[in-house]
TORPASE-333256 format. One record per residue: residue in three letters; chain; x, y, z of N, C-alpha, C in turn. Coordinates in steps of 0.2 Angstrom, whole numbers, plus 5000, padded with zeros to 4 digits. Layout:
REM residues N
<site 'ALA','A',<X,Y,Z>,<X,Y,Z>,<X,Y,Z>>
...
***
This chain:
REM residues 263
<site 'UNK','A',<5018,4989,4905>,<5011,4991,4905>,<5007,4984,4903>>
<site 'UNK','A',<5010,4980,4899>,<5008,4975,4897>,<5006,4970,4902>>
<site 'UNK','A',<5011,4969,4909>,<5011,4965,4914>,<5006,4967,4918>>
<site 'UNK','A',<5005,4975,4919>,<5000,4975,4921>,<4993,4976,4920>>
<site 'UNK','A',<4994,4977,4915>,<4986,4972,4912>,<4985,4965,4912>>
<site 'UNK','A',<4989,4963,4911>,<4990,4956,4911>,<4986,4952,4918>>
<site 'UNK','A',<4990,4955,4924>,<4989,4954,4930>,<4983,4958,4930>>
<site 'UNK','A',<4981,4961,4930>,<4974,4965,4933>,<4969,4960,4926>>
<site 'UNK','A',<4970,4959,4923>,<4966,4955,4921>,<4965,4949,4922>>
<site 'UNK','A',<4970,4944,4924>,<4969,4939,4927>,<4965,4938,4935>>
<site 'UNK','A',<4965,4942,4940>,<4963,4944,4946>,<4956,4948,4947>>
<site 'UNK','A',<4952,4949,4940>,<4946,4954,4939>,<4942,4946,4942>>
<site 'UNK','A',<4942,4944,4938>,<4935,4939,4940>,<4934,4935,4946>>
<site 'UNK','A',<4940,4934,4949>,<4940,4934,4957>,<4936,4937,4962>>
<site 'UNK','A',<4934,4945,4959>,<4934,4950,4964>,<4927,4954,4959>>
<site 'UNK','A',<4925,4951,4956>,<4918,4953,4951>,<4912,4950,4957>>
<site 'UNK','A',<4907,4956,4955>,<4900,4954,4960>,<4900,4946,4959>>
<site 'UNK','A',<4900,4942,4957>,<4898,4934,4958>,<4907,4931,4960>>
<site 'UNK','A',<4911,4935,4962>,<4917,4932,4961>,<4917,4928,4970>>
<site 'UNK','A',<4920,4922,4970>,<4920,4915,4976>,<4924,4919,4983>>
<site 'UNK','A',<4929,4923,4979>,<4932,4927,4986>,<4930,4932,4987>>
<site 'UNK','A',<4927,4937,4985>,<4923,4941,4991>,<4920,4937,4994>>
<site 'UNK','A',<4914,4934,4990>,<4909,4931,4996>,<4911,4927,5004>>
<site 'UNK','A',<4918,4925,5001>,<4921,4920,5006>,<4925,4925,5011>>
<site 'UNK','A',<4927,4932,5011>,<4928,4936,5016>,<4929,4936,5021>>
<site 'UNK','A',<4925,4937,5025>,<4921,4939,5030>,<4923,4932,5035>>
<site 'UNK','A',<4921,4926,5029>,<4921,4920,5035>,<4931,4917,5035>>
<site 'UNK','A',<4934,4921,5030>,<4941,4920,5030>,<4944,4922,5036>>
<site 'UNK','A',<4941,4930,5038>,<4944,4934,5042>,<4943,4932,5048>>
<site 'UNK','A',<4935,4928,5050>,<4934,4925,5057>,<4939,4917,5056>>
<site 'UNK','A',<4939,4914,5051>,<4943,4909,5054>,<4951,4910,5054>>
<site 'UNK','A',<4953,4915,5052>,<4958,4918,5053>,<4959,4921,5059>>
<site 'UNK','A',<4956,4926,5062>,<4958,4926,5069>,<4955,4919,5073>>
<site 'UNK','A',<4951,4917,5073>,<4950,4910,5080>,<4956,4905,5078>>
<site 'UNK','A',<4957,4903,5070>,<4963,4898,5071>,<4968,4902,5072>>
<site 'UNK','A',<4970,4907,5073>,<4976,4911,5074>,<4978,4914,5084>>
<site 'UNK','A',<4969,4913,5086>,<4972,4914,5093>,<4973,4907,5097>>
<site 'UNK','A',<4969,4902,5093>,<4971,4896,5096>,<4977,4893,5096>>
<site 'UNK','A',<4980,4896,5091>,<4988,4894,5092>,<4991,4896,5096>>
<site 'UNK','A',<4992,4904,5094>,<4993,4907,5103>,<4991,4905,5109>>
<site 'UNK','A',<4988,4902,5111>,<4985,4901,5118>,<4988,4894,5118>>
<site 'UNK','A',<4987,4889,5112>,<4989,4883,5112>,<4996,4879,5112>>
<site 'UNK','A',<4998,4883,5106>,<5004,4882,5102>,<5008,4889,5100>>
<site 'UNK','A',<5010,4892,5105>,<5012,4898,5105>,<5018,4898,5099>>
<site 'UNK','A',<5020,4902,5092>,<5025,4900,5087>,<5030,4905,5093>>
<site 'UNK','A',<5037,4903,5090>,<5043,4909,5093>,<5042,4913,5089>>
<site 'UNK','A',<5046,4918,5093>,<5045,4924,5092>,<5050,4926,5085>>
<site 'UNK','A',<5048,4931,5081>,<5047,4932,5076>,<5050,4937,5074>>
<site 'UNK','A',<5051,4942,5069>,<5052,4949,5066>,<5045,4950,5068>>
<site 'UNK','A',<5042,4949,5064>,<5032,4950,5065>,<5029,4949,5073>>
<site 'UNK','A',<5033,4947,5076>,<5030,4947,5082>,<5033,4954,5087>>
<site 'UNK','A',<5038,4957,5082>,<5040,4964,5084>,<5035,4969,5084>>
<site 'UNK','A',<5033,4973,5087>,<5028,4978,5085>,<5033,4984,5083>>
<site 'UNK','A',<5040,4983,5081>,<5043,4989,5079>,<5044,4987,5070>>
<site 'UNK','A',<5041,4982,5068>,<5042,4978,5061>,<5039,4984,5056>>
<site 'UNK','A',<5044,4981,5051>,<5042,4989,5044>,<5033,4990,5043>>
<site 'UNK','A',<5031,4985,5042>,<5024,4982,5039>,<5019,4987,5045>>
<site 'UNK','A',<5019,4983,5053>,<5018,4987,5055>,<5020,4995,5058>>
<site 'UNK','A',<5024,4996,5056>,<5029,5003,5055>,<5022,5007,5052>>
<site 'UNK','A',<5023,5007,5045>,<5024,5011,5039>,<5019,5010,5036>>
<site 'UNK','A',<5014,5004,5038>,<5008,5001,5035>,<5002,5002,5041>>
<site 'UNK','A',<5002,4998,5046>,<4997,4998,5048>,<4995,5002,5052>>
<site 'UNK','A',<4999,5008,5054>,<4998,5012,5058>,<4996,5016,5057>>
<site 'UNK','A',<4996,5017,5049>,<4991,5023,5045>,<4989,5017,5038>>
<site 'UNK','A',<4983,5014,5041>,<4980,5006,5037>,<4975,5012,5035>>
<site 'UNK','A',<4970,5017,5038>,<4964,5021,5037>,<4967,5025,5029>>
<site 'UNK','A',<4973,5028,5030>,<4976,5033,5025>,<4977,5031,5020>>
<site 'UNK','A',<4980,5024,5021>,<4983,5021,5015>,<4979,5019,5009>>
<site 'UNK','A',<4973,5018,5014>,<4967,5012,5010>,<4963,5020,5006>>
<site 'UNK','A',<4963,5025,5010>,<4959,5032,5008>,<4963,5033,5002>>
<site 'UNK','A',<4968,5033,5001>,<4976,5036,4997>,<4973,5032,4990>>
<site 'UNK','A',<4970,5027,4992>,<4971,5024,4984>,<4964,5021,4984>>
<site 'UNK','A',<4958,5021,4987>,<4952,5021,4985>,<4950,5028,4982>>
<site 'UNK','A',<4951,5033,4984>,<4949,5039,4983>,<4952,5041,4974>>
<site 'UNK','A',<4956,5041,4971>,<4957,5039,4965>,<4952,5034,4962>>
<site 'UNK','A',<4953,5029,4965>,<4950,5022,4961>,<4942,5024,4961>>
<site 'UNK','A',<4942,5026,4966>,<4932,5025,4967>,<4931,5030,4960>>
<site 'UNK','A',<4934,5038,4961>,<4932,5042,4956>,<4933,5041,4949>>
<site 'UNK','A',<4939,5038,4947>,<4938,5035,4937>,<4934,5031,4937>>
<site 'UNK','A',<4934,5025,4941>,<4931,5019,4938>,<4922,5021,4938>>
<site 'UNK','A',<4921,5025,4943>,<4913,5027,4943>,<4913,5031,4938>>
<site 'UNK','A',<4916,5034,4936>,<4913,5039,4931>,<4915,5039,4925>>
<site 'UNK','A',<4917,5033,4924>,<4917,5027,4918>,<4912,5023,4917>>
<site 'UNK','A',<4910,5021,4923>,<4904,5016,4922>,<4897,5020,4922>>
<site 'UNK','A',<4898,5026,4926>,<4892,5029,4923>,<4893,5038,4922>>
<site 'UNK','A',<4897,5039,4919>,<4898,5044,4915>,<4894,5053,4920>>
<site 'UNK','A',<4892,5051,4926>,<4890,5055,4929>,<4893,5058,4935>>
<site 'UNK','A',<4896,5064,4938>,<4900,5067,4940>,<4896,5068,4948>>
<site 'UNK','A',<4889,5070,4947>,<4884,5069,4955>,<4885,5059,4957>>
<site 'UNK','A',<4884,5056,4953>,<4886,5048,4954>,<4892,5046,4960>>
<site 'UNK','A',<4896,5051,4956>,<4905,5051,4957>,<4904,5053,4964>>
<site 'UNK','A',<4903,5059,4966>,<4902,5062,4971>,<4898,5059,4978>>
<site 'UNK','A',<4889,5055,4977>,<4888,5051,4981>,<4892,5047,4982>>
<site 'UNK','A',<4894,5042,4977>,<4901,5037,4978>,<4905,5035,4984>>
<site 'UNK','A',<4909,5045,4982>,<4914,5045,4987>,<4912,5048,4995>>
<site 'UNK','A',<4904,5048,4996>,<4904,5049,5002>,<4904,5042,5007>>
<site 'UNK','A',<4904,5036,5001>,<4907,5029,5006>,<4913,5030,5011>>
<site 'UNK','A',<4919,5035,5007>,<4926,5039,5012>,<4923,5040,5018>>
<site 'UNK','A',<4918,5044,5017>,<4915,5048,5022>,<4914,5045,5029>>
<site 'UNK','A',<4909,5039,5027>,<4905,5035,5031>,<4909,5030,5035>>
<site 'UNK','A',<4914,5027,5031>,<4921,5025,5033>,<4925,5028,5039>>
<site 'UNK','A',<4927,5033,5035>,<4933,5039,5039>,<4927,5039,5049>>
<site 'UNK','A',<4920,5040,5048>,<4916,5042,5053>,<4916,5035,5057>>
<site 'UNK','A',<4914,5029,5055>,<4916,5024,5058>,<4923,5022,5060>>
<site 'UNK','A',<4926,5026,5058>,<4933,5022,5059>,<4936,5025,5066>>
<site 'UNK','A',<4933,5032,5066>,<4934,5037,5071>,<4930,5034,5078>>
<site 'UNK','A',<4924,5034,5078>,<4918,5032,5080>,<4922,5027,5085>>
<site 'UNK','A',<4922,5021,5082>,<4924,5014,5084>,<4930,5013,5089>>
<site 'UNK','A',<4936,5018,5085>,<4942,5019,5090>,<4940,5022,5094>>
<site 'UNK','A',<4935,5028,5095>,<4935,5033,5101>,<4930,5029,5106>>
<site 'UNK','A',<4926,5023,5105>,<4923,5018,5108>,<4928,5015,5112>>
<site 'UNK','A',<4930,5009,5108>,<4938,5003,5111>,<4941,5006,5117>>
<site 'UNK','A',<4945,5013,5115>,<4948,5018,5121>,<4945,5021,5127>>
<site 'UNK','A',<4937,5022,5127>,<4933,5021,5131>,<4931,5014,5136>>
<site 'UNK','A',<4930,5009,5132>,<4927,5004,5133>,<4933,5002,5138>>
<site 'UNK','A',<4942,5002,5135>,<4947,5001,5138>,<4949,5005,5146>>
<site 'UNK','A',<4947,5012,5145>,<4948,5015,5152>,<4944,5015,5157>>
<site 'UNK','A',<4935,5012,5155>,<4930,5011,5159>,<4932,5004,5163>>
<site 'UNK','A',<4935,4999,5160>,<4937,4991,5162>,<4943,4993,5166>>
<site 'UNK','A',<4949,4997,5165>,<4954,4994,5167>,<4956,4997,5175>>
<site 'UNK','A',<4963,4993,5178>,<4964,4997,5181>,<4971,4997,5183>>
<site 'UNK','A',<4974,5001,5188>,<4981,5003,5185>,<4986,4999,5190>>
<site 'UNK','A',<4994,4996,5187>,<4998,4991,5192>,<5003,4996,5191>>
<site 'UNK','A',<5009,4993,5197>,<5015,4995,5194>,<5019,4992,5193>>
<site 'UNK','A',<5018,4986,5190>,<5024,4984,5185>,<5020,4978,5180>>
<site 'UNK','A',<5024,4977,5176>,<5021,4973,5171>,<5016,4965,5173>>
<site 'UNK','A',<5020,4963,5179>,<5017,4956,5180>,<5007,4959,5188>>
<site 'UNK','A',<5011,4964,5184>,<4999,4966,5189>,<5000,4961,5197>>
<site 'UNK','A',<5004,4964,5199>,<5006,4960,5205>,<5002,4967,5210>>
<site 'UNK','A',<5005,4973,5209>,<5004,4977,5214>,<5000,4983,5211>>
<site 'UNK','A',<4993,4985,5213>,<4987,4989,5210>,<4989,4996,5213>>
<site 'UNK','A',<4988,5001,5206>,<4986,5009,5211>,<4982,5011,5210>>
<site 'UNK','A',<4978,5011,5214>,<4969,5012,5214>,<4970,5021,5213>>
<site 'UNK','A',<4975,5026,5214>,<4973,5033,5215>,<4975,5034,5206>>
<site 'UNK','A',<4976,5032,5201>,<4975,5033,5194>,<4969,5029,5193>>
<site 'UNK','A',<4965,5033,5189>,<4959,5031,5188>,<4957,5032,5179>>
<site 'UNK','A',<4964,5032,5177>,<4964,5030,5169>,<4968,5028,5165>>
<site 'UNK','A',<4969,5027,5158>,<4975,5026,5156>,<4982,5031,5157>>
<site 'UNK','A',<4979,5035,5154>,<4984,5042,5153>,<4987,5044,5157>>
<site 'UNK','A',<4982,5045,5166>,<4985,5045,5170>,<4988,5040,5171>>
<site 'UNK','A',<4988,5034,5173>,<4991,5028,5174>,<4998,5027,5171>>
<site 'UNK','A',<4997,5030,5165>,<5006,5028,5159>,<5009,5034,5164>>
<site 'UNK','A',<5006,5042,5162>,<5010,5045,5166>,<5014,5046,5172>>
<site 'UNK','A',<5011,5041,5177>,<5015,5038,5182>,<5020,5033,5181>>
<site 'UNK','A',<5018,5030,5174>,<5025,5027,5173>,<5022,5021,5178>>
<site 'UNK','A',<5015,5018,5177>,<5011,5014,5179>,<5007,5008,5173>>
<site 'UNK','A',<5007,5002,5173>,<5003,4999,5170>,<4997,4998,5167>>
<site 'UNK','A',<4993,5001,5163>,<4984,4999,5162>,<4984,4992,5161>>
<site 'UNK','A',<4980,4989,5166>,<4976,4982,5160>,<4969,4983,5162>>
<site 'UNK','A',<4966,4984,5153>,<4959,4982,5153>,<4957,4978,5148>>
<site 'UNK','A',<4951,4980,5148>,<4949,4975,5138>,<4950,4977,5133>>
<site 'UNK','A',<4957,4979,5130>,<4960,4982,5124>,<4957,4977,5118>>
<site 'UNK','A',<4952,4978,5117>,<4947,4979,5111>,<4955,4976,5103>>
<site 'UNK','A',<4956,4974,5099>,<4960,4975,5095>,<4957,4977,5089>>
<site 'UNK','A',<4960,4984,5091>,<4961,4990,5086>,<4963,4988,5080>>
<site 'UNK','A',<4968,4985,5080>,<4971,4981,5072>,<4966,4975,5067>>
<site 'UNK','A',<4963,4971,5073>,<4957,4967,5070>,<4952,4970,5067>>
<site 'UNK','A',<4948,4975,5071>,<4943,4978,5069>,<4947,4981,5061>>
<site 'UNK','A',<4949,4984,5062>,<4953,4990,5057>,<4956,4987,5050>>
<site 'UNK','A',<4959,4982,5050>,<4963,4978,5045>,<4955,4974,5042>>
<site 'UNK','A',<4952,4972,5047>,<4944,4967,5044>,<4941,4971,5039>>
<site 'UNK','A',<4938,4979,5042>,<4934,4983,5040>,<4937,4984,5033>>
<site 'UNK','A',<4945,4987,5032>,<4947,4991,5026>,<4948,4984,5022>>
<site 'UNK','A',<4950,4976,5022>,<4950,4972,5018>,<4943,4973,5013>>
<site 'UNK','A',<4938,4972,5018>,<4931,4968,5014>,<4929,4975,5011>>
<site 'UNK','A',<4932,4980,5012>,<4929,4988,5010>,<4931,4988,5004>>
<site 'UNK','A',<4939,4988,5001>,<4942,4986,4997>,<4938,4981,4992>>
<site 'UNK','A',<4938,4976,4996>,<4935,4969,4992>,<4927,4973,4988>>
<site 'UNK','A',<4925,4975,4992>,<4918,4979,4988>,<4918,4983,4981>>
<site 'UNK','A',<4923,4987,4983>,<4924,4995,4979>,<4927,4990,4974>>
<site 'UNK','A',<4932,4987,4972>,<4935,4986,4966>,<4933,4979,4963>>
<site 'UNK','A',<4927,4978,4965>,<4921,4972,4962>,<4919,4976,4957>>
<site 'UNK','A',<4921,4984,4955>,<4919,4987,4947>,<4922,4984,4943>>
<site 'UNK','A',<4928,4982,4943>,<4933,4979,4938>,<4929,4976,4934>>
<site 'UNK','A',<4926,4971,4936>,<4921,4968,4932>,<4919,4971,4924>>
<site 'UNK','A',<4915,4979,4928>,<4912,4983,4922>,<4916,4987,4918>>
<site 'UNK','A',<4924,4986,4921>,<4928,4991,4915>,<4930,4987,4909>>
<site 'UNK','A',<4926,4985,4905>,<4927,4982,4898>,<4927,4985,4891>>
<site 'UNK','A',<4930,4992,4891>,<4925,4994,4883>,<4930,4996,4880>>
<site 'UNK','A',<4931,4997,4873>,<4937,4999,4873>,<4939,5006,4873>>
<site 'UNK','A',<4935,5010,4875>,<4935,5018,4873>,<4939,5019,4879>>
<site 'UNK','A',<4938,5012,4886>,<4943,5015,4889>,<4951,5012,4890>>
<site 'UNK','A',<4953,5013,4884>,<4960,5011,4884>,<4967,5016,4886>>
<site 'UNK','A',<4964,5024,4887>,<4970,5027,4888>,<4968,5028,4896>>
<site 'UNK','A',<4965,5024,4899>,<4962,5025,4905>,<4966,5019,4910>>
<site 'UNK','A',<4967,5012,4905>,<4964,5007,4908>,<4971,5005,4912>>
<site 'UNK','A',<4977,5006,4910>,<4983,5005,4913>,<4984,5010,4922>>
<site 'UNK','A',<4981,5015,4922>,<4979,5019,4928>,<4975,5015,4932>>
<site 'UNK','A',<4970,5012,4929>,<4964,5008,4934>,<4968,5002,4935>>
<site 'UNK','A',<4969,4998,4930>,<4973,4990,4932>,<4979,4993,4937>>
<site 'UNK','A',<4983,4998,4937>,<4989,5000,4942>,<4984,5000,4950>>
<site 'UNK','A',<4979,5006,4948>,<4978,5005,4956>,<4975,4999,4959>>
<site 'UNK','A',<4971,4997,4954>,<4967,4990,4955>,<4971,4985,4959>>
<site 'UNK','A',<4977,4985,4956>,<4983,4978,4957>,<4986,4981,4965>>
<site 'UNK','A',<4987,4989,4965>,<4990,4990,4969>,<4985,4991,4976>>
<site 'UNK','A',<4977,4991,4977>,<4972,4989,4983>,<4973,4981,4981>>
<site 'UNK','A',<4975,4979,4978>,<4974,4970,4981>,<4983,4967,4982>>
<site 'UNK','A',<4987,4971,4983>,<4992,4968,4987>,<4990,4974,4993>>
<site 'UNK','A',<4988,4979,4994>,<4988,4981,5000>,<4981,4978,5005>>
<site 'UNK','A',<4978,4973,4999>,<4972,4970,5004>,<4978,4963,5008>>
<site 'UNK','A',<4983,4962,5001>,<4986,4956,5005>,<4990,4958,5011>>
<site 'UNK','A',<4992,4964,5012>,<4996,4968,5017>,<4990,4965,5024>>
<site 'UNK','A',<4983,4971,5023>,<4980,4971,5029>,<4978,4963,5031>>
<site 'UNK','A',<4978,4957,5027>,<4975,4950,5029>,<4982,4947,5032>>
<site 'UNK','A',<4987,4948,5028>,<4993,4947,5031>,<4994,4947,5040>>
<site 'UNK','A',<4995,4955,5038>,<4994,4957,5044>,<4990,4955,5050>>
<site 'UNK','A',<4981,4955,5051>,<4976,4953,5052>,<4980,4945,5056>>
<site 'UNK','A',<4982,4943,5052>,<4985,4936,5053>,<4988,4936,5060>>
<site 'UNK','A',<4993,4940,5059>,<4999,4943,5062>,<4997,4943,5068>>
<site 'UNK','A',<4992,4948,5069>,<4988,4952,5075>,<4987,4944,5079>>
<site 'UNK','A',<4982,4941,5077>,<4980,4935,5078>,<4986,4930,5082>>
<site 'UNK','A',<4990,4929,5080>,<4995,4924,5081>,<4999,4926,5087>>
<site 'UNK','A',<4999,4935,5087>,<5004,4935,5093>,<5000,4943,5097>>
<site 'UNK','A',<4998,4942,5096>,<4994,4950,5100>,<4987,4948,5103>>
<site 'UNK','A',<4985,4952,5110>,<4980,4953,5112>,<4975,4946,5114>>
<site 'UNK','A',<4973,4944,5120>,<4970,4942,5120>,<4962,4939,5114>>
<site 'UNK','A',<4960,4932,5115>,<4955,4929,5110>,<4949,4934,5109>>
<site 'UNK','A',<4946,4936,5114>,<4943,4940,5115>,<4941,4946,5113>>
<site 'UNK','A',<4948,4948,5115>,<4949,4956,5112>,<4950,4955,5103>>
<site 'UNK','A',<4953,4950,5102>,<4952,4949,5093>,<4945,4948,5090>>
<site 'UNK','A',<4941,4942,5092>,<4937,4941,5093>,<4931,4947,5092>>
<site 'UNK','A',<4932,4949,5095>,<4925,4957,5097>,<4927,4960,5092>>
<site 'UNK','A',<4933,4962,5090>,<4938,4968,5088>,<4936,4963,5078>>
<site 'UNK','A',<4937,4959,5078>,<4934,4956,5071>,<4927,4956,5069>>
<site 'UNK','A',<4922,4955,5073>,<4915,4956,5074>,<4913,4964,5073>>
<site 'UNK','A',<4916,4967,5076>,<4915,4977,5075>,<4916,4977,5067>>
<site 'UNK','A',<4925,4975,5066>,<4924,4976,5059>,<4917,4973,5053>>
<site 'UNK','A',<4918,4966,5054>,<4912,4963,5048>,<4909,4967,5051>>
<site 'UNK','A',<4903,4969,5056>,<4898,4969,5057>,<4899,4979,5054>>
<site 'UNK','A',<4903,4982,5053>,<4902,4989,5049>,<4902,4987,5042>>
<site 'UNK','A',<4905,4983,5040>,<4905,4981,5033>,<4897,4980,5030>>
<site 'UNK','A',<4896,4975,5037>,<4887,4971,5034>,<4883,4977,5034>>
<site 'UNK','A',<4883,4983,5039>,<4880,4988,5041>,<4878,4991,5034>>
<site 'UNK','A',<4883,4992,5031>,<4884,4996,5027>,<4882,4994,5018>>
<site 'UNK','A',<4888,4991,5016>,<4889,4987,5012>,<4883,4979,5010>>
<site 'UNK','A',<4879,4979,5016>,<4876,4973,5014>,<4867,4975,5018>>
<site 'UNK','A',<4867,4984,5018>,<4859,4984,5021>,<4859,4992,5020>>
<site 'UNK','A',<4863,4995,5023>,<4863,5003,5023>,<4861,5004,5015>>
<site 'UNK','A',<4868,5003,5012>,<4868,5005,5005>,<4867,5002,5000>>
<site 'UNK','A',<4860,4998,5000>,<4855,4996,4998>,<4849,4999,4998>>
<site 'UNK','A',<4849,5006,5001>,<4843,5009,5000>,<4844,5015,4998>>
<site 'UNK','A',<4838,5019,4995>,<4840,5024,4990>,<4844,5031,4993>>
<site 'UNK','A',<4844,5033,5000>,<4846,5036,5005>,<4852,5034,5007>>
<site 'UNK','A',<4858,5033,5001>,<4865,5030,5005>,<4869,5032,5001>>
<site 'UNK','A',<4876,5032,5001>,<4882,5032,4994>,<4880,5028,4989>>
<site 'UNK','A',<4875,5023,4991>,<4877,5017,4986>,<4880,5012,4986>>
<site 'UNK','A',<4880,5005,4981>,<4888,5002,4978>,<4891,5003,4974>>
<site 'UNK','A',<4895,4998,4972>,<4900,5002,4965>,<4895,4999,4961>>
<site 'UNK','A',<4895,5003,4955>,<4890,5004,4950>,<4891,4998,4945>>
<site 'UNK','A',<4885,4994,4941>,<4888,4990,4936>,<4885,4991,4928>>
<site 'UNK','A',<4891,4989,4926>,<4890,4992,4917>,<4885,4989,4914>>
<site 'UNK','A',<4879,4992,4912>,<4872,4988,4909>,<4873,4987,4902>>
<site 'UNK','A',<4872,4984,4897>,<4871,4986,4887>,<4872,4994,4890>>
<site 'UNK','A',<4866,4998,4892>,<4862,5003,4890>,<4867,5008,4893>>
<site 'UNK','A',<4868,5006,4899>,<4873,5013,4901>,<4879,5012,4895>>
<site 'UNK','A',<4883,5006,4893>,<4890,5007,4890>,<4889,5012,4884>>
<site 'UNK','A',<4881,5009,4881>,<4883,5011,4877>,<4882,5021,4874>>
<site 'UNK','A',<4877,5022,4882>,<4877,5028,4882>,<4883,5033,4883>>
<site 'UNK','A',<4890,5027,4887>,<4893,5032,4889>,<4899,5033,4882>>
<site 'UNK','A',<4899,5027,4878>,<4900,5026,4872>,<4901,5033,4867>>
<site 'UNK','A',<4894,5033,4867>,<4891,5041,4862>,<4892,5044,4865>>
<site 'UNK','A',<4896,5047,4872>,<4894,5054,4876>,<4906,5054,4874>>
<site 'UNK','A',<4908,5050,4873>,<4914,5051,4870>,<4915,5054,4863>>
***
């Protein structure tokens, strides 16, 4: 327990409202996909375990990246808000940031898979040498045992961006858990805490991955742009007005000390 206090306390002030890596985010993720498809286009690396799309990471991580991030914010959002502000309708708007999320994330996919079958059209073998104009989708297309190429948007881009910088947001509370009334709490909070910041290393990991050896520039490109651009939506306009989930909450003198007396 000791270690991880330790570690969650060494890592809090990184990830505090004024901490240098959030802010720097957003511009991590764009130059991590651009210097990552310029490799690929330029400098293509060999091929890889990671360059498998049957890899554990991908397997078991990213394929359910929405779940996972749901799995362990959804704890985290609910103690640490209602530690910093001792109010349960608090807790409750909080947690419709899930909400807004889970609707975006849906939203976004069922766009790309449209955008993708309005753009493409169907071959019969890999190298697009020979078009079948009578499938006029994907579904139909695979079901002939035929090839789609359209603009596959990356799905992974967007998805892996979105839940990093989400993450980065929500556990910017760390900051306000300092008091000691919450000690029988605090090895719970620094557990999950520790464990959304290896799973953000997972999704930037990953993120990388995507970059290096998947999908055209473009497709990444757009597909990292949709993610920031849900983040900034939200996170940096939306939920700054009084009509929103909110952000994560910060410990004032006044709140600590109210929630202090209410123990």
């Amino acid at each position: 327990m000791e270690y991880i206090d330790r570690s969650a306390g060494f890592l809090t002030p990184y990830v505090g409202s004024s901490g240098r890596l959030r802010r720097m985010m957003p511009w991590v993720l764009l130059g991590l996909t651009m210097s990552g498809s310029l490799l690929k286009e330029w400098a293509p690396l060999p091929e890889t375990y990671m360059s498998n799309k049957r890899n554990l990471l991908n397997i078991y991580f990213v394929k359910f990246a929405w779940a996972w991030t749901l799995f362990l914010l959804l704890p985290f959002i609910s103690i640490t808000n209602y530690i910093v502000t001792g109010n349960a309708r608090s807790v409750a708007q909080r947690l419709s940031t899930l909400l807004v999320g889970t609707a975006i994330w849906y939203v976004c996919t069922g766009v790309f898979l449209h955008i993708e079958d309005m753009t493409g059209v169907c071959y019969s073998s890999p190298s697009l040498d020979l078009l079948q104009r009578e499938h006029s989708s994907k579904i139909l297309c695979h079901q002939a045992g035929g090839f789609w190429h359209g603009f596959d948007i990356s799905g992974h881009s967007f998805l892996l961006s979105y839940c990093a910088l989400m993450i980065m947001e929500e556990i910017a509370v760390m900051h306000s858990m300092k008091t000691s009334k919450e000690l029988r709490l605090r090895s719970v909070i620094n557990g999950l805490f520790l464990a959304l910041s290896f799973l953000t290393l997972i999704w930037i990991w990953m993120f990388l991955t995507t970059a290096i050896y998947f999908h055209e520039f473009s497709q990444k490109l757009f597909g990292t742009f949709v993610g920031i651009a849900a983040w900034y939506g939200t996170y940096r306009f939306w939920y700054l007005k009084r009509l929103s989930p909110g952000l994560p909450p910060q410990r004032t003198a006044l709140s600590s000390q109210k929630y202090n007396h209410s123990l």
